[in-house]
C-alpha positions in Angstrom: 0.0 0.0 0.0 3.0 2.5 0.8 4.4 1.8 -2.9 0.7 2.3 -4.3 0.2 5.4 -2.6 4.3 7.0 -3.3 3.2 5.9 -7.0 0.2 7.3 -7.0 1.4 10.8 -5.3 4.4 11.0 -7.7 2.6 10.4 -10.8 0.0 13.1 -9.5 2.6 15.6 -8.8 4.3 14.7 -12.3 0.7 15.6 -14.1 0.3 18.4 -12.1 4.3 19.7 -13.6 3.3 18.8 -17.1 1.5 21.0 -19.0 0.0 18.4 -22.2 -0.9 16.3 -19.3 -2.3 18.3 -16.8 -4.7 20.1 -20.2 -5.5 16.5 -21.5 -7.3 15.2 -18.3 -8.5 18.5 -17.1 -9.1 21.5 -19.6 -9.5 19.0 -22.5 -12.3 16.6 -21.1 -14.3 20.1 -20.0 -13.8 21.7 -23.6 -15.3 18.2 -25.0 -18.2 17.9 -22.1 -19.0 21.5 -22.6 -19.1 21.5 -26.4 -21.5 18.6 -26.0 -23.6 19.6 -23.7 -23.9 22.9 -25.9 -24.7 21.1 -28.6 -27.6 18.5 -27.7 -29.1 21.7 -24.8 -33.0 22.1 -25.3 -33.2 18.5 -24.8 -36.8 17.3 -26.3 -37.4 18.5 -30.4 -39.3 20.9 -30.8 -41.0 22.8 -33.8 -40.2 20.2 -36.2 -40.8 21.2 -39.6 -43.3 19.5 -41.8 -45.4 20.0 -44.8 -49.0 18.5 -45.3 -49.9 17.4 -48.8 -53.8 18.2 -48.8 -55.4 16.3 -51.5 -58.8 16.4 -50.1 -59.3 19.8 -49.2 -61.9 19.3 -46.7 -62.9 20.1 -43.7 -61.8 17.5 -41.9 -58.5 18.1 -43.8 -58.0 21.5 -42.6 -58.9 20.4 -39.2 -55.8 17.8 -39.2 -53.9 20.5 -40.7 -54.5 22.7 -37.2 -53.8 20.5 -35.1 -50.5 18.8 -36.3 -49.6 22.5 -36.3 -51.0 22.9 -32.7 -48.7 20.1 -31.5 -45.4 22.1 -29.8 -43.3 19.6 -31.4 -44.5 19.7 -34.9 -43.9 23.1 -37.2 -46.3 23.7 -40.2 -44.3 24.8 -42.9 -46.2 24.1 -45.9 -49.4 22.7 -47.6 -49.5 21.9 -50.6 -51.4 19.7 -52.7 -48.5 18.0 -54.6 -46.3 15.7 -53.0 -43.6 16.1 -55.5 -43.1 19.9 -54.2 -43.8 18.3 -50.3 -40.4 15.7 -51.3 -38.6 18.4 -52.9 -38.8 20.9 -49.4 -38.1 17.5 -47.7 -34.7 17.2 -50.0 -33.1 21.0 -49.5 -33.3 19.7 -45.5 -36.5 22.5 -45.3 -38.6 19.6 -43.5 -38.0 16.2 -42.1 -41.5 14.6 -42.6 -44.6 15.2 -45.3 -48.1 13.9 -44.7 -50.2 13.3 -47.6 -54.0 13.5 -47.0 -56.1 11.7 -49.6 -59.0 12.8 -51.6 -62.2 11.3 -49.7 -61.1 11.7 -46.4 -64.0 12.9 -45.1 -65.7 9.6 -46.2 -63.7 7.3 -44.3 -64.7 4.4 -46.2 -63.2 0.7 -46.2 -61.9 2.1 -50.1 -60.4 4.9 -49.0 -56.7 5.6 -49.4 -54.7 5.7 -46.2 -53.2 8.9 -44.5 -49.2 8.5 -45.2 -46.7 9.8 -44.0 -43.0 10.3 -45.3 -40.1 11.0 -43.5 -36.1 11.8 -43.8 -33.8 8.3 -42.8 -30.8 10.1 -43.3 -31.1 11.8 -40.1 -33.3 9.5 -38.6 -33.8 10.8 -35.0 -35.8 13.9 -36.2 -37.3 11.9 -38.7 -38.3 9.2 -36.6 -40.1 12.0 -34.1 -41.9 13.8 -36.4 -43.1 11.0 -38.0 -44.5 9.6 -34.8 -46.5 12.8 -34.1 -48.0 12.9 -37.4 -49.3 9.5 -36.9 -50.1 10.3 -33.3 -52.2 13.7 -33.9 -53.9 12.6 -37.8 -55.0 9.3 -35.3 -56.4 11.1 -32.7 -58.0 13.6 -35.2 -60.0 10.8 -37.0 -61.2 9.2 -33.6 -62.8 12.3 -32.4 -64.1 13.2 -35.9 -65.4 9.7 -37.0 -68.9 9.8 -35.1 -69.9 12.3 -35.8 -69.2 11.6 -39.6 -70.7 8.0 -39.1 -74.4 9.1 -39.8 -77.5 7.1 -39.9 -75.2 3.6 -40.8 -73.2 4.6 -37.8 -76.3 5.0 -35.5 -75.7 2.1 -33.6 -72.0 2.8 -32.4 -72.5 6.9 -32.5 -72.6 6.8 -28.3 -69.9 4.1 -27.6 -66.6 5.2 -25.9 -63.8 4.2 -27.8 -60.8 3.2 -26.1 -57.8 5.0 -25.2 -54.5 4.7 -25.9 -51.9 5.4 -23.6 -47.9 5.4 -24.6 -45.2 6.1 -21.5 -42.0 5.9 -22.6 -39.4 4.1 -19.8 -36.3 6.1 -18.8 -37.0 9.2 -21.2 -40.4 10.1 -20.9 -39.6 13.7 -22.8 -38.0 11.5 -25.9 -35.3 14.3 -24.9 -32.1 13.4 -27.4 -30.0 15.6 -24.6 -30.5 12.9 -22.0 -30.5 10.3 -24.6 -27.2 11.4 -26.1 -25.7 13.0 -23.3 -25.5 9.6 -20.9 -24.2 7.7 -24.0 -21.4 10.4 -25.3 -20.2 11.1 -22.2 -18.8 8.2 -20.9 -17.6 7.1 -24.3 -15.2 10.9 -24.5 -14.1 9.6 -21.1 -13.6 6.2 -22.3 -11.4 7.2 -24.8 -9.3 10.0 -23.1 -8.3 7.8 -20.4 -7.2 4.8 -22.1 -4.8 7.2 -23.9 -3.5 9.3 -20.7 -2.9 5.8 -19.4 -0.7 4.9 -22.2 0.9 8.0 -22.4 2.0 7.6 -19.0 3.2 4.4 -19.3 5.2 5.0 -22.1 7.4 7.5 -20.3 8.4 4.6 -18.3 10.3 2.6 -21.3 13.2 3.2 -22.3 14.5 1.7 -25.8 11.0 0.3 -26.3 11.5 -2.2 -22.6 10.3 -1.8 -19.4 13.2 -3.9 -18.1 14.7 -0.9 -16.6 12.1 0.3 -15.1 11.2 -3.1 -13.6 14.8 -3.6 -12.6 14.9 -0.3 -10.8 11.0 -0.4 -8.9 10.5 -2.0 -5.9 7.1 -4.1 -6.2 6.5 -2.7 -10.2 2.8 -3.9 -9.9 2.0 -1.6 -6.9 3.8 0.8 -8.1 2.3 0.4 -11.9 -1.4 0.3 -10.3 -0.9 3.5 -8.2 0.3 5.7 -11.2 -2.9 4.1 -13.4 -5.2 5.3 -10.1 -4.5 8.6 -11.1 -5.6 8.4 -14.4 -8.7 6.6 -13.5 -9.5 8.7 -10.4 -9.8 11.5 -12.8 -12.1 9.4 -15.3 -14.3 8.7 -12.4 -14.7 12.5 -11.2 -15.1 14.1 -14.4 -17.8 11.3 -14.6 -19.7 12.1 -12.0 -19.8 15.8 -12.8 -20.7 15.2 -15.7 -24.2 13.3 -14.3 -24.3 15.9 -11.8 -24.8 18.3 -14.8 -27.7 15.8 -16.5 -29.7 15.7 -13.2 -29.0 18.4 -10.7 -28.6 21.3 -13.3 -30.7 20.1 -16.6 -33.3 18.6 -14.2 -33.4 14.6 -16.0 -33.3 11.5 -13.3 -32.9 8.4 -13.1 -35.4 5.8 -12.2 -32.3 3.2 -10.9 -30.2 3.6 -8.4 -27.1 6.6 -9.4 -25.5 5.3 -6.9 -24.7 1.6 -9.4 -24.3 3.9 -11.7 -20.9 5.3 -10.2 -19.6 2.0 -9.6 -20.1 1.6 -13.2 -18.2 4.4 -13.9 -15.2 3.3 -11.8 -15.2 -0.1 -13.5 -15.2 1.3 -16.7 -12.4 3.5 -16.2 -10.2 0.7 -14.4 -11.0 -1.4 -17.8 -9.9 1.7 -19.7 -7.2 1.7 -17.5 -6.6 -2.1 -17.8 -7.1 -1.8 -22.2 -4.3 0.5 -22.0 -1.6 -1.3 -20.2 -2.3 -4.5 -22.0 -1.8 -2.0 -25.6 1.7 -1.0 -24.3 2.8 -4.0 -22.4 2.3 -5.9 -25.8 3.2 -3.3 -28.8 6.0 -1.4 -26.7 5.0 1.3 -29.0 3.1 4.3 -27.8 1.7 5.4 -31.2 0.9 2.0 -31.8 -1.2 1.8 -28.3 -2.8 4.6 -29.2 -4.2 3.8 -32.5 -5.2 0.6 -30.7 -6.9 2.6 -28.0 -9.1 4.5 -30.8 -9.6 1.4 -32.7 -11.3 -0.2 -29.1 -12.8 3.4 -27.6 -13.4 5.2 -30.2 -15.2 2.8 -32.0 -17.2 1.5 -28.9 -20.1 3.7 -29.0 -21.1 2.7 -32.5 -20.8 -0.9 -31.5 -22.3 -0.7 -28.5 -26.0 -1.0 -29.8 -27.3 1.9 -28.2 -27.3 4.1 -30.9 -27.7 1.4 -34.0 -29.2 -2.3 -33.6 -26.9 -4.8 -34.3 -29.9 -7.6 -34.4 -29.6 -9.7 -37.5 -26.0 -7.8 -38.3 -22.9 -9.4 -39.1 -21.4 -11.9 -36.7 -18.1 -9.8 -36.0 -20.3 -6.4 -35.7 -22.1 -8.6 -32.7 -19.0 -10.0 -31.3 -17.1 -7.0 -31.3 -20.0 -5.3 -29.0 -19.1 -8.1 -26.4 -15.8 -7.6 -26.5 -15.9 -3.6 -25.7 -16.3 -2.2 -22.4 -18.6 0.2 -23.3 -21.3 -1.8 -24.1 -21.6 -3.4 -20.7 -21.0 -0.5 -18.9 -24.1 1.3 -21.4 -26.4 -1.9 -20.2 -25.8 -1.1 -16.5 -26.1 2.2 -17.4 -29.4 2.2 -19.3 -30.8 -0.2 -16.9 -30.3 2.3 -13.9 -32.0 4.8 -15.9 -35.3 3.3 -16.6 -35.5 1.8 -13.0 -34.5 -1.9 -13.3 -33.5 -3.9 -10.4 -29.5 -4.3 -9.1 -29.3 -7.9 -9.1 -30.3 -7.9 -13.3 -27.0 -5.8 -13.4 -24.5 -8.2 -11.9 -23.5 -9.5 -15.6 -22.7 -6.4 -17.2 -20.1 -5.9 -14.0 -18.7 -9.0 -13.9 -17.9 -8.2 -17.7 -16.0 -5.2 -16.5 -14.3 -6.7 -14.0 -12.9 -9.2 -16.7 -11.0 -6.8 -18.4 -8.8 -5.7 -15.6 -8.8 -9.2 -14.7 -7.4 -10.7 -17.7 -6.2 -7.7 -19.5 -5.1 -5.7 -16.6 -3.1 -8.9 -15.2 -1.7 -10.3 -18.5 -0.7 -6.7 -19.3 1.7 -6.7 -16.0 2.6 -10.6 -16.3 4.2 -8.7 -19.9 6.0 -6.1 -18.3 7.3 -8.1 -15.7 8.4 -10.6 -18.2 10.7 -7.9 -20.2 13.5 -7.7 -17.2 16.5 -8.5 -17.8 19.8 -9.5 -15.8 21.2 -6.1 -15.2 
């Protein structure tokens, strides 16, 4: 513990002298956070623009028209009756979404064609939203006009209550992208930044691409080694928690779950960050090699990670790979905090983490160890 804790104080004091160290785990992380957070603030869309192809022209028509535009997250931008000027607004990005109302509308017979709505799959957020609040108000339109247009054939249903339809959405009720993105992003910039502080560090330690010398001159190298990497992930593990102190205290989103598992999943991903990076060194010896390998495995992990795209049906590496990253365990102990689900569910996703500084971590200093040599 005295060699942890020299290790430790030393490699704080040395980050604390060194000016592209001290910026890269303090100024840089908050210049990355920040610009984030200033990009996705606003949280929930709002005003999203559409255009309504109006084919029919009636009344019921119009009154669809009103109330999309009602909606706060929906914008009215257009109404036309062709769709090819509706797709053309759609292509110069000056709407996401067109609805195209029919021609006999109003009669709501079985041979009437439907309500449809197109939307833009290039960005497929906005697109998905609006599209879902098209269908959501037209829906809600038609079930509050359709007695009333029913007449004498409809007589016999005119006074029955139709049912109601209610959709809650688990862990983002306010389908805000701000806490959506901002608790996937932000662990995955600190993923990253870590693992290559960590190598950086290391690296200084080498000398003619060996750590034979350094291993030679330590006393207990694997106290020592762990204290210097406790720096680096100490760091990880506050700027972590600021950063959810910023998503619930000051933007006002929570968390079903507990926070409190949420931390500890912080500090085991940073100790696998920690862990990916000495394996990276101990086996290339080469610090620009380690660091392209640190990108290749964190910056890489929040695409694999199956939060943002499904990897369902994909590719058998594209579904491998996700197990292999830390991220993605850390984001299913994550996302199962946030919409409230139990502790106990979460023990696989931290038994996963703890694998990496396990195996990694361990076979990673088994490597360095191995490289001294008689003096």
């Amino acid at each position: 513990m005295r060699v942890f804790a020299a290790s430790f104080w030393q490699e704080a004091v040395r980050i604390a002298r060194t000016p592209v160290d001290l910026l890269l785990l303090t100024l840089f992380p908050l210049v990355m956070l920040g610009s984030m957070a200033a990009m996705i603030w606003g949280g929930t869309l709002t005003n999203l623009p559409v255009v309504i192809v109006d084919q029919d022209g009636g009344a019921l028509a119009r009154t669809i028209t009103r109330n999309i535009d009602a909606t706060p997250y929906l914008e009215v931008v257009a109404q036309t009756p062709q769709r090819a000027e509706a797709l053309a607004m759609v292509r110069r990005e000056q709407a996401v979404a067109f609805m195209v109302i029919p021609k006999g509308i109003s009669a709501r017979s079985s041979s009437s064609p439907p309500v449809t709505v197109f939307y833009e799959a290039v960005f497929l957020s906005t697109g998905s939203v609006a599209s879902t609040y098209l269908r959501l108000v037209t829906t809600a339109t038609l079930l509050r006009q359709t007695p009333r247009n029913l007449g004498v054939a409809g007589a016999s249903v005119a006074d029955r209550t139709l049912p109601t339809i209610q959709i809650t959405l688990l862990g983002n009720p306010t389908l805000s992208l701000e806490w959506f993105l901002g608790m996937l992003i932000g662990p995955s910039i600190l993923h990253l930044v870590i693992a290559i502080s960590c190598i950086g560090s290391l690296g200084l330690l080498m000398r003619d691409k060996s750590f034979g010398a350094y291993v030679r001159e330590t006393q207990a190298p694997v106290a020592a080694l762990s204290g210097r990497l406790a720096v680096h992930v100490l760091a990880g593990i506050l700027w972590a928690i600021a950063w959810l102190l910023w998503m619930t205290l000051a933007r006002g989103y929570r968390a079903e779950g507990s926070v409190a598992l949420i931390v500890v999943g912080f500090v085991l991903l940073f100790v696998a960050s920690a862990a990916i990076g000495l394996l990276l060194i101990a086996v290339t010896k080469e610090v620009g090699t380690s660091f392209s390998g640190a990108v290749i495995v964190a910056g890489s992990a929040l695409a694999y990670s199956g939060a943002t795209l499904p990897l369902s049906g994909g590719l058998w590496f594209a579904q491998d790979w996700s197990k292999v990253l830390p991220l993605t365990h850390f984001i299913i102990l994550q996302m199962d905090q946030l919409i409230g689900v139990t502790a106990r569910a979460d023990l696989t996703p931290m038994i996963a983490l703890l694998l990496y500084p396990l195996i990694g971590g361990v076979t990673g200093m088994v490597l360095i160890l191995r490289s001294k040599r008689p003096a």
